[in-house]
PDB file of N, CA, C, O and CB in Angstrom:
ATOM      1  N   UNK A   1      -2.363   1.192  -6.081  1.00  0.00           N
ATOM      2  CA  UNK A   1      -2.493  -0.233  -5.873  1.00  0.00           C
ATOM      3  C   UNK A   1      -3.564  -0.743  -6.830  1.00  0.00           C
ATOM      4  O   UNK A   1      -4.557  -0.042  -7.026  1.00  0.00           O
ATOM      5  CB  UNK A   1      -2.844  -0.564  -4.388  1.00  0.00           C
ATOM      6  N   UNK A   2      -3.424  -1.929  -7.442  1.00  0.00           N
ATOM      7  CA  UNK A   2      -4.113  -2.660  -8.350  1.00  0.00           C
ATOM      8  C   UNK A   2      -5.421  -3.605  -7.445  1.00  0.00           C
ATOM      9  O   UNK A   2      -5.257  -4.515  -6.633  1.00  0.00           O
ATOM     10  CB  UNK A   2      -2.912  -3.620  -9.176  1.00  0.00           C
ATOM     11  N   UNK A   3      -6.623  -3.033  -7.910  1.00  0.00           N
ATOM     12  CA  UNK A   3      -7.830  -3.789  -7.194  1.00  0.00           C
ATOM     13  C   UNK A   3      -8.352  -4.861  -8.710  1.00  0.00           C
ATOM     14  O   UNK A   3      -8.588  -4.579  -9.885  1.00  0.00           O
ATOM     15  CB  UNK A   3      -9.348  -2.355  -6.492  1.00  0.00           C
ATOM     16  N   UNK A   4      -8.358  -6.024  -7.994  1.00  0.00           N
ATOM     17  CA  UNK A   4      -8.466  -7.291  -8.550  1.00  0.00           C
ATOM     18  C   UNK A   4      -9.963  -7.796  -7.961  1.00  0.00           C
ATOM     19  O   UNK A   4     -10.112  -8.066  -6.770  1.00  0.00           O
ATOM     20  CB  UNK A   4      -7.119  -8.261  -8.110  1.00  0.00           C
ATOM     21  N   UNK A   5     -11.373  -7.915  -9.238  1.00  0.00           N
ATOM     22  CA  UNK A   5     -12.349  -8.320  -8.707  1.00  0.00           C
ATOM     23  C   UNK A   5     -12.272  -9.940  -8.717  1.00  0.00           C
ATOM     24  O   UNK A   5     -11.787 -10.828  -9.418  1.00  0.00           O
ATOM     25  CB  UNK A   5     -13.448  -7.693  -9.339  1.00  0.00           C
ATOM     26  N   UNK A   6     -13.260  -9.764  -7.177  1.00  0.00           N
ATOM     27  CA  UNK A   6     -13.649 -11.108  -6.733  1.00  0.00           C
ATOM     28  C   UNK A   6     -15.059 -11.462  -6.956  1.00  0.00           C
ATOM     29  O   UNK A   6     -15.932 -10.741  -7.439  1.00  0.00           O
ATOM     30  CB  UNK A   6     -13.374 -11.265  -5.336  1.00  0.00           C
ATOM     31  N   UNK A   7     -15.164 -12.741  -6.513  1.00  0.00           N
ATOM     32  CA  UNK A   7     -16.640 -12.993  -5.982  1.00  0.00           C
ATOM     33  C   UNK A   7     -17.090 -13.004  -4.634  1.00  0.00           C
ATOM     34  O   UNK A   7     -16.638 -13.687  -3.715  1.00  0.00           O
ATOM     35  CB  UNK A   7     -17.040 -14.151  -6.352  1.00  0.00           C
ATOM     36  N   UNK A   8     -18.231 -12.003  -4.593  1.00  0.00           N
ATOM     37  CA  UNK A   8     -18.766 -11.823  -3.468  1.00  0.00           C
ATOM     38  C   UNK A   8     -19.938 -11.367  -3.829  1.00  0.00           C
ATOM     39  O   UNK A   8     -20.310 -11.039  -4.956  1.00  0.00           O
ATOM     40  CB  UNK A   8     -18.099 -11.087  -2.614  1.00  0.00           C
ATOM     41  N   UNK A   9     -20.631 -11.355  -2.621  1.00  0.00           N
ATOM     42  CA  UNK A   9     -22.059 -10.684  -2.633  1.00  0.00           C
ATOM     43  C   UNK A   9     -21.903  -9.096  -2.383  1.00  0.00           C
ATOM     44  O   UNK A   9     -22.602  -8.409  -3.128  1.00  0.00           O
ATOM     45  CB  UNK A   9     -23.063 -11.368  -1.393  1.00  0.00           C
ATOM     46  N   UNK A  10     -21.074  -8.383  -1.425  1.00  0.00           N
ATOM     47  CA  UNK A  10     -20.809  -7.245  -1.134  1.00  0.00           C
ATOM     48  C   UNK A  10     -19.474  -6.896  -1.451  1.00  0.00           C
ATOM     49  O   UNK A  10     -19.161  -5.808  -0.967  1.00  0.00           O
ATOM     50  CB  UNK A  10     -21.110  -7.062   0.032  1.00  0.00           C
ATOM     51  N   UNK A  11     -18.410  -7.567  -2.229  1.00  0.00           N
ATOM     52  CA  UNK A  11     -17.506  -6.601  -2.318  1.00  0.00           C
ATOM     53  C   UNK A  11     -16.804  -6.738  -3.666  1.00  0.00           C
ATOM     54  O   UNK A  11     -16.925  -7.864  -4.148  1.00  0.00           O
ATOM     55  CB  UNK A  11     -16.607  -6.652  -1.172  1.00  0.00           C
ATOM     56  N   UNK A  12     -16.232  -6.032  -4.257  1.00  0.00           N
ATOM     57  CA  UNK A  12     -16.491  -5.769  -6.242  1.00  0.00           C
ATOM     58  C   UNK A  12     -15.116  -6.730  -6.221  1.00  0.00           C
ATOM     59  O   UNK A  12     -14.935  -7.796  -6.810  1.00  0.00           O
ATOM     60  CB  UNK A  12     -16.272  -3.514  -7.317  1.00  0.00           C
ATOM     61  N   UNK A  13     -14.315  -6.074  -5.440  1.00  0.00           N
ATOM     62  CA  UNK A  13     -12.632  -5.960  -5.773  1.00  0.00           C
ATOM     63  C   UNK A  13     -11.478  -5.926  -4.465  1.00  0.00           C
ATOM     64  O   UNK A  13     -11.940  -5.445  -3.430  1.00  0.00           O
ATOM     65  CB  UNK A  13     -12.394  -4.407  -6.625  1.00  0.00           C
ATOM     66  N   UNK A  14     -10.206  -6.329  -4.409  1.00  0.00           N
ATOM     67  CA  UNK A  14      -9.353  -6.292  -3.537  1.00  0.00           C
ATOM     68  C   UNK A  14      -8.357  -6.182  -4.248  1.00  0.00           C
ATOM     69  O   UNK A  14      -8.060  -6.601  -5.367  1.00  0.00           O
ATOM     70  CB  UNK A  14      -9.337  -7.189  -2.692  1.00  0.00           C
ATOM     71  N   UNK A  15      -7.649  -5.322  -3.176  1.00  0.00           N
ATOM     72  CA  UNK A  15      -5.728  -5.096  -3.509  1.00  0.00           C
ATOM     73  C   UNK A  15      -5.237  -5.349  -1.964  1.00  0.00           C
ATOM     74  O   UNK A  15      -5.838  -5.541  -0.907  1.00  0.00           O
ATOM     75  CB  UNK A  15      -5.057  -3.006  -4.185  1.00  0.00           C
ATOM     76  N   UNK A  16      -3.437  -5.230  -2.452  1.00  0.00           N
ATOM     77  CA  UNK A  16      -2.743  -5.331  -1.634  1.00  0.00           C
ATOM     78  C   UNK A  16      -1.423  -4.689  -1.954  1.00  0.00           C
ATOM     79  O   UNK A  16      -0.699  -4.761  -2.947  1.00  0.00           O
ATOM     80  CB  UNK A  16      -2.775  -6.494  -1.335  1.00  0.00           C
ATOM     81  N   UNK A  17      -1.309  -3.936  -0.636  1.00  0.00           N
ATOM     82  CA  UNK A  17       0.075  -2.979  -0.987  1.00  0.00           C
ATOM     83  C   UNK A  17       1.722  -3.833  -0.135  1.00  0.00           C
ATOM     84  O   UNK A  17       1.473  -3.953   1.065  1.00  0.00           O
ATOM     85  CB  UNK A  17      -0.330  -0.948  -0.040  1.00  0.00           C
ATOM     86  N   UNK A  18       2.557  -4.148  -0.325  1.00  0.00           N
ATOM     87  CA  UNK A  18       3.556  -4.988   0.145  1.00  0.00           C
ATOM     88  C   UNK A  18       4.493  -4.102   1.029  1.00  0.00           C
ATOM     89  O   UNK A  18       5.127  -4.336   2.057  1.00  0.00           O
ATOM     90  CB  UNK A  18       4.294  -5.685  -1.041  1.00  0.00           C
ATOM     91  N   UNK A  19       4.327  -2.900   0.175  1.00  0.00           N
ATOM     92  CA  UNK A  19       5.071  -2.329   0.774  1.00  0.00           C
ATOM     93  C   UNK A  19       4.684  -1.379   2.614  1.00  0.00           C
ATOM     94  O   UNK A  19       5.331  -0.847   3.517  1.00  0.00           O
ATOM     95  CB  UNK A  19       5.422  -1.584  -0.421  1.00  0.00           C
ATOM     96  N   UNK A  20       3.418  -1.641   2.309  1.00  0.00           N
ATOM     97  CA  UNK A  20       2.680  -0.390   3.474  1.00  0.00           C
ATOM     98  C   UNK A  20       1.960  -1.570   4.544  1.00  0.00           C
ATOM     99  O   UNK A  20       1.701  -1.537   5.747  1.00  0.00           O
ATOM    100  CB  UNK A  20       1.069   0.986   2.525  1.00  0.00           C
ATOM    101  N   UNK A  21       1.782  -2.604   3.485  1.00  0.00           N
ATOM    102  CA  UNK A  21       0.612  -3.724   4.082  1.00  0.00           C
ATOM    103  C   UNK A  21      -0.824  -3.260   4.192  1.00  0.00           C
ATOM    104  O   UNK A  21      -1.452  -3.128   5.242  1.00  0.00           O
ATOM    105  CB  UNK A  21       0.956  -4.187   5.614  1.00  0.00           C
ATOM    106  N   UNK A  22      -1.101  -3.112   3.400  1.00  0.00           N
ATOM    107  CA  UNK A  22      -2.208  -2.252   3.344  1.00  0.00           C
ATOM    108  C   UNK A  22      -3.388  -3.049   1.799  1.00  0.00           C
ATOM    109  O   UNK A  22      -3.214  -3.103   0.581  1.00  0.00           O
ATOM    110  CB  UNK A  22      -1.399  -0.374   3.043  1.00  0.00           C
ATOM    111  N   UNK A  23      -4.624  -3.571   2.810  1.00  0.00           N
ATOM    112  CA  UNK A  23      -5.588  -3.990   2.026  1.00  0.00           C
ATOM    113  C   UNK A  23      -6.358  -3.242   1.530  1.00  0.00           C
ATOM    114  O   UNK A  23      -6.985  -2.774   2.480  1.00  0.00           O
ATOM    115  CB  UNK A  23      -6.182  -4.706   2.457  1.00  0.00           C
ATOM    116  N   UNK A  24      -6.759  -2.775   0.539  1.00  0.00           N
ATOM    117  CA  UNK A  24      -7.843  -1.973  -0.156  1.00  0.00           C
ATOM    118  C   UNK A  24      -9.101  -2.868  -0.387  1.00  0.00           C
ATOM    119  O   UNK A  24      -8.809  -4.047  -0.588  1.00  0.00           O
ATOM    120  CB  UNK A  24      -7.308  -1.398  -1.579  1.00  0.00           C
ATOM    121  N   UNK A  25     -10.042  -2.664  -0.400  1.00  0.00           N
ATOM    122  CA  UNK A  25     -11.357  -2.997  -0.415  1.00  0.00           C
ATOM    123  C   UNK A  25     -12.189  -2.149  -1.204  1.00  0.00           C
ATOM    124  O   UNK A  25     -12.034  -0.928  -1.169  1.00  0.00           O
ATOM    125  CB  UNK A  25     -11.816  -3.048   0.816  1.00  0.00           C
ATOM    126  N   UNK A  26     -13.155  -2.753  -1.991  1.00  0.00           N
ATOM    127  CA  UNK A  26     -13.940  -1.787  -2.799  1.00  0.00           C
ATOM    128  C   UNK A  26     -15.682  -2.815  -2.730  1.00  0.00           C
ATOM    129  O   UNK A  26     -16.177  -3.895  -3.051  1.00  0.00           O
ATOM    130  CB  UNK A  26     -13.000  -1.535  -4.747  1.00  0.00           C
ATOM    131  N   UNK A  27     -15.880  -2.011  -2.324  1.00  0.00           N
ATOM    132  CA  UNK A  27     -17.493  -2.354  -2.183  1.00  0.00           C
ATOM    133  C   UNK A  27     -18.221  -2.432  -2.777  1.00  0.00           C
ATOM    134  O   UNK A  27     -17.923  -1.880  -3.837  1.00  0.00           O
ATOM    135  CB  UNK A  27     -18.140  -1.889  -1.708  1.00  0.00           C
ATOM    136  N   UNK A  28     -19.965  -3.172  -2.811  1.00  0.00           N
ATOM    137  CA  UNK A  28     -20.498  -3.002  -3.904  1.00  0.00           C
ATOM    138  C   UNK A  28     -21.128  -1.381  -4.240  1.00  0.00           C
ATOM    139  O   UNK A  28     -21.376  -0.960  -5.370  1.00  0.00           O
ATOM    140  CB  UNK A  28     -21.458  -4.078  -3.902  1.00  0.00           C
ATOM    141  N   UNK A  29     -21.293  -0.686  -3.059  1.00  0.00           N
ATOM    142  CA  UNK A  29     -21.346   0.622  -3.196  1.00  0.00           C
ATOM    143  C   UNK A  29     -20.389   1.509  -4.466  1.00  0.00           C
ATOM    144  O   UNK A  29     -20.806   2.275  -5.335  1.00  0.00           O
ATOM    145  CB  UNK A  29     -20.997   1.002  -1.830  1.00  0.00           C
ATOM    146  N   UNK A  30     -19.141   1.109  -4.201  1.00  0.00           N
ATOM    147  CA  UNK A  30     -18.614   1.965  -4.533  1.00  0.00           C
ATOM    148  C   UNK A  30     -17.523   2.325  -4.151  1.00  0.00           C
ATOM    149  O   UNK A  30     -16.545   2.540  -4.867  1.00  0.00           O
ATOM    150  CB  UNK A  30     -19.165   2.585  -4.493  1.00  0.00           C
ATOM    151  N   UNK A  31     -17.619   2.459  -2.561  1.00  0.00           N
ATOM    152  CA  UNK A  31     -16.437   3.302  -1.696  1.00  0.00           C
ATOM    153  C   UNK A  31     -15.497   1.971  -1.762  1.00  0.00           C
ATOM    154  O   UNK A  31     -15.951   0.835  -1.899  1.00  0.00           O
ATOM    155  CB  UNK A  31     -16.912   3.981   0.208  1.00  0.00           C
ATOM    156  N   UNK A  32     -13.827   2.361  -1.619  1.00  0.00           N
ATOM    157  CA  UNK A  32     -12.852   1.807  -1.102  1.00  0.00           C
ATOM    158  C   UNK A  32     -12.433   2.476  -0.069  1.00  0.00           C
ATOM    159  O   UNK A  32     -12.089   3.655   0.013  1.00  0.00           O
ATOM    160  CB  UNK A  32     -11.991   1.592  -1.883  1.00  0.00           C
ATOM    161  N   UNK A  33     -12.502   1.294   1.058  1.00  0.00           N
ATOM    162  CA  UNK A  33     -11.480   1.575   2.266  1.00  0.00           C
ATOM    163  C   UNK A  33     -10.043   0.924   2.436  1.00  0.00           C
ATOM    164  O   UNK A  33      -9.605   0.016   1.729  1.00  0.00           O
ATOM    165  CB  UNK A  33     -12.162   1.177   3.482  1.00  0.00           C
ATOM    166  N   UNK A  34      -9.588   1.347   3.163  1.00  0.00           N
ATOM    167  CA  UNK A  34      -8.189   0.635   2.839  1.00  0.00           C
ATOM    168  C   UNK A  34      -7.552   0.501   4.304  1.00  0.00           C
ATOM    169  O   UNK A  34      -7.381   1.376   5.153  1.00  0.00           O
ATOM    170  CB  UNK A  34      -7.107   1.618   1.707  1.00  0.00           C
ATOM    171  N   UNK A  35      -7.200  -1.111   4.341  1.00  0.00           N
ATOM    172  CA  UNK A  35      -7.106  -1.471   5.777  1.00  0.00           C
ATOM    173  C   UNK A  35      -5.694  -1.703   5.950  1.00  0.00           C
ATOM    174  O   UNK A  35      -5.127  -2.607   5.335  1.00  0.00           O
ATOM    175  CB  UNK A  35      -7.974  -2.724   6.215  1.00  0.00           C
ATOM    176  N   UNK A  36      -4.838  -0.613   7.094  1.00  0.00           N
ATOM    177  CA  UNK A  36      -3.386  -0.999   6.933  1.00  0.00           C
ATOM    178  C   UNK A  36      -2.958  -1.569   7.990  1.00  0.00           C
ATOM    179  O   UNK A  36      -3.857  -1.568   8.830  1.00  0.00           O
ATOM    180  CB  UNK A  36      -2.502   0.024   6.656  1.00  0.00           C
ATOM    181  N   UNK A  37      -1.894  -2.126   8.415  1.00  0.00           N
ATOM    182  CA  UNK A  37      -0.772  -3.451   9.123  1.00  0.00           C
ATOM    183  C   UNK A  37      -1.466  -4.843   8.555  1.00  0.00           C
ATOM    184  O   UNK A  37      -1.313  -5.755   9.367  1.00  0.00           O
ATOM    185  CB  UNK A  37      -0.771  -3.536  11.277  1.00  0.00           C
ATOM    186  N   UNK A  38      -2.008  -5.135   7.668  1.00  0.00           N
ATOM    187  CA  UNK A  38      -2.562  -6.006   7.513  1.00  0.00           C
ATOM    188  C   UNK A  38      -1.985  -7.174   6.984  1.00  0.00           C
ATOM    189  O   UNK A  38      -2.116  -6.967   5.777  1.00  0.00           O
ATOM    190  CB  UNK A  38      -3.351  -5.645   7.042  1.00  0.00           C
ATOM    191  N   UNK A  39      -1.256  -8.617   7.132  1.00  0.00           N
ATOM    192  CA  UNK A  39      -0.466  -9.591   7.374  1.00  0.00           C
ATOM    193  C   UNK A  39      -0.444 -10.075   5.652  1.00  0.00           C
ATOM    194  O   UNK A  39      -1.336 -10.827   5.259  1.00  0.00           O
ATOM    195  CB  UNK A  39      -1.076 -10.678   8.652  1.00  0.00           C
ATOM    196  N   UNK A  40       0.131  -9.815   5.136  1.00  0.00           N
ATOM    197  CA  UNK A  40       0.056 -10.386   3.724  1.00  0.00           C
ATOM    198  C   UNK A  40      -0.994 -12.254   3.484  1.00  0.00           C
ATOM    199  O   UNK A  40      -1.922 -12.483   2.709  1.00  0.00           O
ATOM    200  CB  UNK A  40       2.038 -10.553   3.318  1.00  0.00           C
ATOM    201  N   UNK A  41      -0.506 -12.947   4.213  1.00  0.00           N
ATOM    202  CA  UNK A  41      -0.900 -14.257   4.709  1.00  0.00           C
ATOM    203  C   UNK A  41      -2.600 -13.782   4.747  1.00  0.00           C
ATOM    204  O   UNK A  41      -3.571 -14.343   4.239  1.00  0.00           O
ATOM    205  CB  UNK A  41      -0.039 -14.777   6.376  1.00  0.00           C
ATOM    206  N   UNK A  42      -2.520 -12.617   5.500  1.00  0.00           N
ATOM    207  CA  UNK A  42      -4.177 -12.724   6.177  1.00  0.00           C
ATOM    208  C   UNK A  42      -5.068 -11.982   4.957  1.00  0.00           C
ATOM    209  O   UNK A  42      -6.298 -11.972   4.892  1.00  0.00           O
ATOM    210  CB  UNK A  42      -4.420 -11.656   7.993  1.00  0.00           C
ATOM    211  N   UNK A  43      -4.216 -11.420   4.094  1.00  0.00           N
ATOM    212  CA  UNK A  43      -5.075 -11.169   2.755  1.00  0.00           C
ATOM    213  C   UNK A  43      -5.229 -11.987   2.168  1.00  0.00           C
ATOM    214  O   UNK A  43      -6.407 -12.224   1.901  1.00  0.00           O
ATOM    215  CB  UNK A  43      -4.755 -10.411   1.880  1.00  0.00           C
ATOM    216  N   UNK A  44      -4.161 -12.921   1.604  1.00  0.00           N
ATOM    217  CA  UNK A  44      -4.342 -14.387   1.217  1.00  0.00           C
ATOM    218  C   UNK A  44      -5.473 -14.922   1.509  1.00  0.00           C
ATOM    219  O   UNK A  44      -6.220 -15.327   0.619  1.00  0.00           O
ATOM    220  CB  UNK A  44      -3.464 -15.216   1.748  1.00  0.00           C
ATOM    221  N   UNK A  45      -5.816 -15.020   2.970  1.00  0.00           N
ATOM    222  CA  UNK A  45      -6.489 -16.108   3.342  1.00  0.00           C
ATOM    223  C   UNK A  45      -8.158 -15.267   3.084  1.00  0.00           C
ATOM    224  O   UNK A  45      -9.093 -15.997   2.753  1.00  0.00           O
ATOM    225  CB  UNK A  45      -5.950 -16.718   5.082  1.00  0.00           C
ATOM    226  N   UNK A  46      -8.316 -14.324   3.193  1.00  0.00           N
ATOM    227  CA  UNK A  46      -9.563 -13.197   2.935  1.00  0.00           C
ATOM    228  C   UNK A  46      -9.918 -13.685   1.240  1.00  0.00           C
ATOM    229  O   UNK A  46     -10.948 -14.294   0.949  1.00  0.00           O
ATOM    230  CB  UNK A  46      -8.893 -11.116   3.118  1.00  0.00           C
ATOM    231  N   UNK A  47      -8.823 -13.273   0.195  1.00  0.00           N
ATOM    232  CA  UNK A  47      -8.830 -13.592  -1.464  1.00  0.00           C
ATOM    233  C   UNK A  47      -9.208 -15.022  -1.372  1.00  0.00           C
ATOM    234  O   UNK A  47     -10.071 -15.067  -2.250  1.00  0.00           O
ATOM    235  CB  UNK A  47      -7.231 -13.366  -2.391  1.00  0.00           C
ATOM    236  N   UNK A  48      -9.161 -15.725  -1.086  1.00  0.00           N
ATOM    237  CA  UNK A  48      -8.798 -17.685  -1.377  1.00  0.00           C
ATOM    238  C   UNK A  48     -10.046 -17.612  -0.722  1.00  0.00           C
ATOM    239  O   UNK A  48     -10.832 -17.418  -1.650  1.00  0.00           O
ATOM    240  CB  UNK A  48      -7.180 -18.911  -0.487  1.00  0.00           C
ATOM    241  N   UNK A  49     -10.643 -17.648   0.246  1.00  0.00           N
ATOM    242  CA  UNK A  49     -11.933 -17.922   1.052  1.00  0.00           C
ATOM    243  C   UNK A  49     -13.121 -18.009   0.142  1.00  0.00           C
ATOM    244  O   UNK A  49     -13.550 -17.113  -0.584  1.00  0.00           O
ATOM    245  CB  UNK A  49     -12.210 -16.790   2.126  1.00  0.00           C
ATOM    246  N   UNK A  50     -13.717 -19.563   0.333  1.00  0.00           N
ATOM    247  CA  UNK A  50     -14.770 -19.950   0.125  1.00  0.00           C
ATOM    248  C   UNK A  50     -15.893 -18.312   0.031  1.00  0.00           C
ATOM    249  O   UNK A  50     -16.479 -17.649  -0.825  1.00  0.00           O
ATOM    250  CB  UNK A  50     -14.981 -21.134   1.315  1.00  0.00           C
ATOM    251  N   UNK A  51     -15.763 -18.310   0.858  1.00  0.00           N
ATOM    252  CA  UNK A  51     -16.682 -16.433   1.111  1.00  0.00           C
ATOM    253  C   UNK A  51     -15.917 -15.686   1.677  1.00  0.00           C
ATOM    254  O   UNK A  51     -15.462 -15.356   2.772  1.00  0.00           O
ATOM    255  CB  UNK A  51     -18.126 -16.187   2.186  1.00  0.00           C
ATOM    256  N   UNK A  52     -15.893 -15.457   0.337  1.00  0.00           N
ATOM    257  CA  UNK A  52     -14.732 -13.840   0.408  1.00  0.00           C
ATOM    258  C   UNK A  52     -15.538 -12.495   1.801  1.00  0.00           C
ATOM    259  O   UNK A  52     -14.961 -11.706   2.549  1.00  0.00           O
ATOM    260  CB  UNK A  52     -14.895 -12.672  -1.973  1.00  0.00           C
ATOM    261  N   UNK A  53     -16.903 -12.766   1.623  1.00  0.00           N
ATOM    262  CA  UNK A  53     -17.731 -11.773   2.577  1.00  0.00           C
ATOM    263  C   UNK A  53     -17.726 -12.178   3.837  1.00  0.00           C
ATOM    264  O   UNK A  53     -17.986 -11.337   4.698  1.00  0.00           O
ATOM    265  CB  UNK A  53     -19.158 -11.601   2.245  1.00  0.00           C
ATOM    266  N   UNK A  54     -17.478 -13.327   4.167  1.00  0.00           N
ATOM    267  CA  UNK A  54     -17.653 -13.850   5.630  1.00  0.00           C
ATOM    268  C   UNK A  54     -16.365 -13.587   6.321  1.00  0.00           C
ATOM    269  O   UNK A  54     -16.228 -13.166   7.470  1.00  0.00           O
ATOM    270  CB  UNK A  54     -18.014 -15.458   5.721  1.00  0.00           C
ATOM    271  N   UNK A  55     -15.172 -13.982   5.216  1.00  0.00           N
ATOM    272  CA  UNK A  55     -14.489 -14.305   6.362  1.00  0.00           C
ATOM    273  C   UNK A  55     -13.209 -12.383   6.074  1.00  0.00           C
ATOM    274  O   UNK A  55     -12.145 -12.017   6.576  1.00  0.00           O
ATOM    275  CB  UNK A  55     -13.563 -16.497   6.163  1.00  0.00           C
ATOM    276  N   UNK A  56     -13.777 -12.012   5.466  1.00  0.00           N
ATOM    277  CA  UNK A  56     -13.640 -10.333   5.363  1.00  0.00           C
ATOM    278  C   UNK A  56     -13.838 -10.081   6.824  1.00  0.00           C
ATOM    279  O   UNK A  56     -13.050  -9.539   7.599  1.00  0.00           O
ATOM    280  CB  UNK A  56     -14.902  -9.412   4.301  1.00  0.00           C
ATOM    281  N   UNK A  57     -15.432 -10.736   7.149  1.00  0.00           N
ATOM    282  CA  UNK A  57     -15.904  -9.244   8.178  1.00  0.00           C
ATOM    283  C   UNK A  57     -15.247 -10.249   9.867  1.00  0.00           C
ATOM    284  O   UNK A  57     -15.192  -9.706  10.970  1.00  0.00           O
ATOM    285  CB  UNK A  57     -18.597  -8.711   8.145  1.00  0.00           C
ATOM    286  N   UNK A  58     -14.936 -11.385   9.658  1.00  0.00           N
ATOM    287  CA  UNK A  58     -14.333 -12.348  10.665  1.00  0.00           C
ATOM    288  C   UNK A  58     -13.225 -11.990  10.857  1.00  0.00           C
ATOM    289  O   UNK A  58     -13.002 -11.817  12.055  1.00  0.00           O
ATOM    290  CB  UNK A  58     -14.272 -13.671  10.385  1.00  0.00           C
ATOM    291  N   UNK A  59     -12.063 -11.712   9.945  1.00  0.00           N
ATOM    292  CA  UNK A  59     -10.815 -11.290   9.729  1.00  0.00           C
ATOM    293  C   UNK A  59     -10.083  -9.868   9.881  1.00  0.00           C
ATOM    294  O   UNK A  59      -9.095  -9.404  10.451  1.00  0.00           O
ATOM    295  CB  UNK A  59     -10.719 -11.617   8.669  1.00  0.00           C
ATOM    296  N   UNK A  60     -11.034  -9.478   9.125  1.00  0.00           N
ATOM    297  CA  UNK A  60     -10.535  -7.960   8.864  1.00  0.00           C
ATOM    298  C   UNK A  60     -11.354  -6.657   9.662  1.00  0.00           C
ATOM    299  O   UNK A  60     -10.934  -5.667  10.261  1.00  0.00           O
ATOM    300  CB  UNK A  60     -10.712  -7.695   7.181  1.00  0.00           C
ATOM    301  N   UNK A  61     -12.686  -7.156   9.368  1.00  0.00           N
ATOM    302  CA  UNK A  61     -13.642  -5.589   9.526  1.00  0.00           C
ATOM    303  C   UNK A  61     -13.131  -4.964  11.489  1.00  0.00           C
ATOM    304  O   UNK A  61     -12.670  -3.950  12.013  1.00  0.00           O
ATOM    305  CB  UNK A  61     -16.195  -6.178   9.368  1.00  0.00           C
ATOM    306  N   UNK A  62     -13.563  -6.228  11.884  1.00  0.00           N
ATOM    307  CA  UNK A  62     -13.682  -5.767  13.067  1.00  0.00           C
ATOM    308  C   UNK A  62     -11.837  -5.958  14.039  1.00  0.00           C
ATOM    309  O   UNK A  62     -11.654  -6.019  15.255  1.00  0.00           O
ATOM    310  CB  UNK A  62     -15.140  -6.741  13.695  1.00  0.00           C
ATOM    311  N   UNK A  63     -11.001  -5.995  13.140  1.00  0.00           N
ATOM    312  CA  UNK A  63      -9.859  -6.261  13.467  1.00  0.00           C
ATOM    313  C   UNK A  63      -8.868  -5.228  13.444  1.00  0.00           C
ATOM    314  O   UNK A  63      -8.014  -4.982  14.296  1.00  0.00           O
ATOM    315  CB  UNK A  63      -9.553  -7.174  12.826  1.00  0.00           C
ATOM    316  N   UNK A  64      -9.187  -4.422  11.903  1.00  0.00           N
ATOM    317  CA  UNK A  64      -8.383  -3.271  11.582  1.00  0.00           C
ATOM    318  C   UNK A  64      -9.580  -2.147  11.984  1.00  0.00           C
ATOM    319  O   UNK A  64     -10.700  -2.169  12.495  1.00  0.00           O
ATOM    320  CB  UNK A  64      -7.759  -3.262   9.852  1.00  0.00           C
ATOM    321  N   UNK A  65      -8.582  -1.086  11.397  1.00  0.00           N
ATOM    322  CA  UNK A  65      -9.589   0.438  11.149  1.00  0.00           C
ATOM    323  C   UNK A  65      -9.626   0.371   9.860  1.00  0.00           C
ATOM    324  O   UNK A  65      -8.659  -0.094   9.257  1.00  0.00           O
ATOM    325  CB  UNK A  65      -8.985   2.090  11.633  1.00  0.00           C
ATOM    326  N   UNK A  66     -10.838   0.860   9.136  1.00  0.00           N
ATOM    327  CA  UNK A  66     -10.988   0.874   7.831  1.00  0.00           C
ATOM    328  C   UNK A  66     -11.277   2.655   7.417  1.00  0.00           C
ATOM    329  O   UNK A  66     -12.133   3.424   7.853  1.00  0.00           O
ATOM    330  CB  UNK A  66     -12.269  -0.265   7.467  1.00  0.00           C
ATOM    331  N   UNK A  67     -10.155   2.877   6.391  1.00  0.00           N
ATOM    332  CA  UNK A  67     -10.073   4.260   6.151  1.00  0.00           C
ATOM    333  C   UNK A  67     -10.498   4.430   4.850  1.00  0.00           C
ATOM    334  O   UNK A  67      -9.914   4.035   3.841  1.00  0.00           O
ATOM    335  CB  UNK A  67      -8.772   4.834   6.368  1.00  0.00           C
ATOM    336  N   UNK A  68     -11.761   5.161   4.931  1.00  0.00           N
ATOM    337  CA  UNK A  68     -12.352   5.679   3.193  1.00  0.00           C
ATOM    338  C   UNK A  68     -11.712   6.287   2.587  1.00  0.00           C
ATOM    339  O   UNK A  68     -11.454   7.416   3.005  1.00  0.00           O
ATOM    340  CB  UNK A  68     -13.467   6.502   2.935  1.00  0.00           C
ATOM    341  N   UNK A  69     -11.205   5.885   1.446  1.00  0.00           N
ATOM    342  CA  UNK A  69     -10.389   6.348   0.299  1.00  0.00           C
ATOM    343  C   UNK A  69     -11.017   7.209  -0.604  1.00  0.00           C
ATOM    344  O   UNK A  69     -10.401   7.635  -1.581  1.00  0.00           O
ATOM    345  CB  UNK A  69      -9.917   5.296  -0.443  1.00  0.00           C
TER     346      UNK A  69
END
């Protein structure tokens, strides 16, 4: 999957898999986790967000399981 950087304070880059639904995340660390059933729409709305970091950890963090890649 292709990780596309954003702007954020904590996170470098994002992908999205269509086929698995599956968000990848790459941190400023370093690590990518990769968050799967994840709603194509609701990556959208994570990428497009005023703060990509806020509405990550509103949306996603505490929503999915996040698996270190």
């Amino acid at each position: 999957m292709e990780l596309k950087f954003v702007e954020s304070k904590n996170i470098i880059a994002m992908g999205y898999d269509d086929d698995t639904q599956t968000m990848a995340v790459q941190f400023k660390g370093g690590k990518v986790y990769h968050y799967h059933h994840v709603p194509r729409d609701l990556y959208e709305t994570v990428r497009d967000a005023p703060s990509i970091g806020r509405e990550f950890a509103y949306s996603i963090r505490d929503q999915f399981d996040g698996v270190l890649q």
